[in-house]
One Martini backbone bead per residue (centre of mass of N, CA, C, O) as a GRO file, in nm:
protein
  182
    1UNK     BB    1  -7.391   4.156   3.908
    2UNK     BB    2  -7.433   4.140   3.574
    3UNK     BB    3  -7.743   4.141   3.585
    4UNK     BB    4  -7.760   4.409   3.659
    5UNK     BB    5  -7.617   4.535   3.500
    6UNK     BB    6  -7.789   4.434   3.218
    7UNK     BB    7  -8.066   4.537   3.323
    8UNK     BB    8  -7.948   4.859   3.319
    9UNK     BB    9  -7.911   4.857   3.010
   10UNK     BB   10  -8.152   4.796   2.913
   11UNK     BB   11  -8.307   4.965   3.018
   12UNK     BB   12  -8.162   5.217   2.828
   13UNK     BB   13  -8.247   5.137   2.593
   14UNK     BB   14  -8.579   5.148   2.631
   15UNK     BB   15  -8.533   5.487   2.728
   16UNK     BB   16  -8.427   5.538   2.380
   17UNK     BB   17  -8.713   5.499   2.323
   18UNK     BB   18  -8.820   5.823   2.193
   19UNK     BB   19  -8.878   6.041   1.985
   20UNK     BB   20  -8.685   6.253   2.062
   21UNK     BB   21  -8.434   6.006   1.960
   22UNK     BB   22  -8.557   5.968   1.719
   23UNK     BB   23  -8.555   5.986   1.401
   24UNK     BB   24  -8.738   6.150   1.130
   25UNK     BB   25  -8.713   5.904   0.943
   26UNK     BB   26  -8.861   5.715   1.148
   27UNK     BB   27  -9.091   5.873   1.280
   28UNK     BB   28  -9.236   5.798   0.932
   29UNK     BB   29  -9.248   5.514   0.949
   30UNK     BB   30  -9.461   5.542   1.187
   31UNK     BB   31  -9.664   5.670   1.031
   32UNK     BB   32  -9.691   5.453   0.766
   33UNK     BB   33  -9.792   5.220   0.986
   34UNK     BB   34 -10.030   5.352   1.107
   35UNK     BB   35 -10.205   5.383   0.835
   36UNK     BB   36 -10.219   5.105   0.800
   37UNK     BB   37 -10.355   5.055   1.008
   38UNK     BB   38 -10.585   5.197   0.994
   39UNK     BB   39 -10.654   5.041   0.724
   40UNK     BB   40 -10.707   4.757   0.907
   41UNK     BB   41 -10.934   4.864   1.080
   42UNK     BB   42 -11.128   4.931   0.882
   43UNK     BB   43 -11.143   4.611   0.779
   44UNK     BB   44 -11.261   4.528   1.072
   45UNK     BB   45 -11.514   4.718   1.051
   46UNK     BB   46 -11.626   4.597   0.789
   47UNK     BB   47 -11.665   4.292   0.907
   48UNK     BB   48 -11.850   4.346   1.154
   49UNK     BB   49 -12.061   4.489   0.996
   50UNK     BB   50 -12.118   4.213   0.831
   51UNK     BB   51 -12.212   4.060   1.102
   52UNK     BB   52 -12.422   4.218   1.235
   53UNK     BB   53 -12.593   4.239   0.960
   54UNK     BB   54 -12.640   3.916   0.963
   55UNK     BB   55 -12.715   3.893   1.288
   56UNK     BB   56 -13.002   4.053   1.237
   57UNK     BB   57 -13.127   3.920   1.049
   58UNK     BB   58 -13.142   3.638   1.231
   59UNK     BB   59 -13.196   3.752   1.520
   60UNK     BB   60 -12.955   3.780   1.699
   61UNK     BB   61 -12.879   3.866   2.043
   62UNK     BB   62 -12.554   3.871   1.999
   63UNK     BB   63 -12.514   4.100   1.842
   64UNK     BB   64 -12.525   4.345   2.107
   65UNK     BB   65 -12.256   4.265   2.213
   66UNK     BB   66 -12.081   4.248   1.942
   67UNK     BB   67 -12.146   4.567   1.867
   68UNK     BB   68 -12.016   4.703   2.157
   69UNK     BB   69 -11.733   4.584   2.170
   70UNK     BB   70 -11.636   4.618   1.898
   71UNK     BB   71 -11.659   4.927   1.912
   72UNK     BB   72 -11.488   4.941   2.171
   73UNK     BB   73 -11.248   4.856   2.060
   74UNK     BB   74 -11.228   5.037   1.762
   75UNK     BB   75 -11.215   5.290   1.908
   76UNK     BB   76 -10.935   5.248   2.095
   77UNK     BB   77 -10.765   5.182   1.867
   78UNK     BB   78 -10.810   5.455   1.699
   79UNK     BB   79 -10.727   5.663   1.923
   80UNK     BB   80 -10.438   5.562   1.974
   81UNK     BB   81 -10.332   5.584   1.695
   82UNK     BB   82 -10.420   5.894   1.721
   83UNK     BB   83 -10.202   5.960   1.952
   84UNK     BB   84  -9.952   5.849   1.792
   85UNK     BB   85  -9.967   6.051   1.557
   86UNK     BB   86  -9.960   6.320   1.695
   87UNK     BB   87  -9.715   6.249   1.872
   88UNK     BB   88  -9.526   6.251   1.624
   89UNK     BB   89  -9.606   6.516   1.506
   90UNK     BB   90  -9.503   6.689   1.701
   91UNK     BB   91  -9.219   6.630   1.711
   92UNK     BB   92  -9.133   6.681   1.397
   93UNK     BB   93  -9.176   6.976   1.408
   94UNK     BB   94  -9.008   7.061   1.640
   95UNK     BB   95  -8.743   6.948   1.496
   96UNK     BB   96  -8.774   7.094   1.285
   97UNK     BB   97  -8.767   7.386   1.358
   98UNK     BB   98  -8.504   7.393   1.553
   99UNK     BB   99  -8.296   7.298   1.291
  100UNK     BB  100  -8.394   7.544   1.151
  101UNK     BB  101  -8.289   7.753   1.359
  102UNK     BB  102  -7.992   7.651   1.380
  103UNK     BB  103  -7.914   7.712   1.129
  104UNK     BB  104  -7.975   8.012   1.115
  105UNK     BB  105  -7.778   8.089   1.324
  106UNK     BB  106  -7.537   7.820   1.336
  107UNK     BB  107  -7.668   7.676   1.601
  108UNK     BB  108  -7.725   7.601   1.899
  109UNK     BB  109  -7.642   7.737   2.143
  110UNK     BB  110  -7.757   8.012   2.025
  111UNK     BB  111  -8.054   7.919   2.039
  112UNK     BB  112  -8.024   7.896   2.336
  113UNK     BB  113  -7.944   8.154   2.393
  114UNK     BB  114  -8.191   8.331   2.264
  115UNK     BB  115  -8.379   8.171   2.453
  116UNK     BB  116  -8.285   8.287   2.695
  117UNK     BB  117  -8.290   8.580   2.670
  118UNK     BB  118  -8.603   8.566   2.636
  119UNK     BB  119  -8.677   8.488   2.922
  120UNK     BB  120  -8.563   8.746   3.029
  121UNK     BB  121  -8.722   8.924   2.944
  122UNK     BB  122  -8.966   8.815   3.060
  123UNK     BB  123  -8.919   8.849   3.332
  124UNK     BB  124  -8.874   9.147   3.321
  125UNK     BB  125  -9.159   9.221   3.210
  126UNK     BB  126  -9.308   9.084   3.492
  127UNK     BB  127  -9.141   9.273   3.711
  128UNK     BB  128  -9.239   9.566   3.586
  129UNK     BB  129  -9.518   9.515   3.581
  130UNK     BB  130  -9.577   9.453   3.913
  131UNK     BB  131  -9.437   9.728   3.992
  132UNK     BB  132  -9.626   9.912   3.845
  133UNK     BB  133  -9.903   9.794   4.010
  134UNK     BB  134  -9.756   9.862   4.324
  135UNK     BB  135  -9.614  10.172   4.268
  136UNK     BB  136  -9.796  10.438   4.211
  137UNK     BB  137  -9.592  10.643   4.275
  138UNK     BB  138  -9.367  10.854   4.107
  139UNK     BB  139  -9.219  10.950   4.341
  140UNK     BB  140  -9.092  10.687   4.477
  141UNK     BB  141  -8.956  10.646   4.232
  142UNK     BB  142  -8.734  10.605   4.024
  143UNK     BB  143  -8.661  10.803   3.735
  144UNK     BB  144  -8.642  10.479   3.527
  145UNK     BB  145  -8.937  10.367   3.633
  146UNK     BB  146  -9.162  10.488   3.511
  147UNK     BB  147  -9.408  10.459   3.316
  148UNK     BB  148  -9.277  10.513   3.074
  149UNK     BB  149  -8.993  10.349   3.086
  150UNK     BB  150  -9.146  10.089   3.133
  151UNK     BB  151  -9.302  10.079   2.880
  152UNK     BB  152  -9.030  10.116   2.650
  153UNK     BB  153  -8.903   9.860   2.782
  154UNK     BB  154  -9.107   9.670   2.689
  155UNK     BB  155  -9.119   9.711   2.386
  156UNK     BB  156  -8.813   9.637   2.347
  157UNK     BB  157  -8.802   9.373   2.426
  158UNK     BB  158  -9.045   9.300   2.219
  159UNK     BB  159  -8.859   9.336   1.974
  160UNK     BB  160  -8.670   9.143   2.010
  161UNK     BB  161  -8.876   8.887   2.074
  162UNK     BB  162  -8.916   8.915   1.750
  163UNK     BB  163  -8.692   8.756   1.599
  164UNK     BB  164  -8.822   8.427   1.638
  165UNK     BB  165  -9.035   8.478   1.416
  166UNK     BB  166  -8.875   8.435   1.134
  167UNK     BB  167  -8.791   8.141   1.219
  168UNK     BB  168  -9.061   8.010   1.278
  169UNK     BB  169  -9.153   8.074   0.960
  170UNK     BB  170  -8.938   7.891   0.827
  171UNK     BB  171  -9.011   7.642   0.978
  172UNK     BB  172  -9.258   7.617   0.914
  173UNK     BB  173  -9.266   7.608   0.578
  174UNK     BB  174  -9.076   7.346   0.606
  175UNK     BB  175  -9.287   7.162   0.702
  176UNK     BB  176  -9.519   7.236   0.460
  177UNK     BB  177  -9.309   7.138   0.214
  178UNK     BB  178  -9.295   6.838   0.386
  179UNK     BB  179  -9.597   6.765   0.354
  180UNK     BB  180  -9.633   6.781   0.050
  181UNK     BB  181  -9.431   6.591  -0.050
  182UNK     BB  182  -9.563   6.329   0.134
   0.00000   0.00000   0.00000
């Protein structure tokens, strides 16, 4: 018994291994780790090609699988890395971004609630668009709903809507000032 206790443990830390969980500054220098490998996968890429090119001077037929292969492997290692490197910038803004946003509010709980409730009103807007678009006739509607009151809600909505682009705002500028730095 002890050993799956432990065995699900272990899954447990494992599964806490993930972007979304490690600080802002782990996930910097696993760019700085990636940066190294990427210039040495370029100084591995310039052995091949001068492995190549003094291959293909002596005429060596194995030249042809040695340049194919080995483009396919540095291509595949290449493309990993830059997959892992946008994957990490994309976390790193995101995090930069919310707690941008959650410092402006005061809170994070604030930012959840603020995003609640642009959520809500965005639901209410698709709401009344679809309302809109199917009850023709404005002598059937409540008074409260004709499309001219439609349009207005939709309006004010949009306006409160617009409250989280100055938060936006500051989290992107923040982030562009620490692209800046590093």
């Amino acid at each position: 018994m002890s050993s799956k206790k432990e065995f699900l443990d272990i899954l447990a830390q494992l599964d806490a291994i993930h972007p979304n969980r490690l600080p802002v500054e782990k996930l910097r220098e696993m760019q700085r780790t990636i940066r190294i490998r990427q210039e040495t996968l370029a100084d591995r890429a310039n052995k091949v090609q001068k492995t190549a090119t003094d291959a293909l001077e002596q005429a060596d037929p194995e030249v042809l699988n040695l340049a194919r292969n080995q483009a396919t492997r540095l291509r595949r290692d290449n493309d990993n890395l830059e997959e892992l490197d946008s994957k990490l910038e994309r976390t790193i803004h995101e995090r930069t971004l919310r707690e941008t946003m959650a410092t402006k509010l005061g809170s994070h709980r604030r930012l959840a609630c603020l995003e609640g409730l642009i959520l809500v009103l965005i639901m209410l807007v698709l709401g009344l668009l679809v309302y809109d678009n199917f009850v023709a006739d404005n002598e059937l509607r409540p008074a409260w709903l004709s499309s001219e009151n439609i349009f207005m809600i939709d309006v004010l909505c949009g306006l409160h809507g617009g409250v989280l682009f100055p938060l936006d705002l500051c989290g992107v500028q923040k982030i562009r000032l620490e692209t800046l730095l590093d």
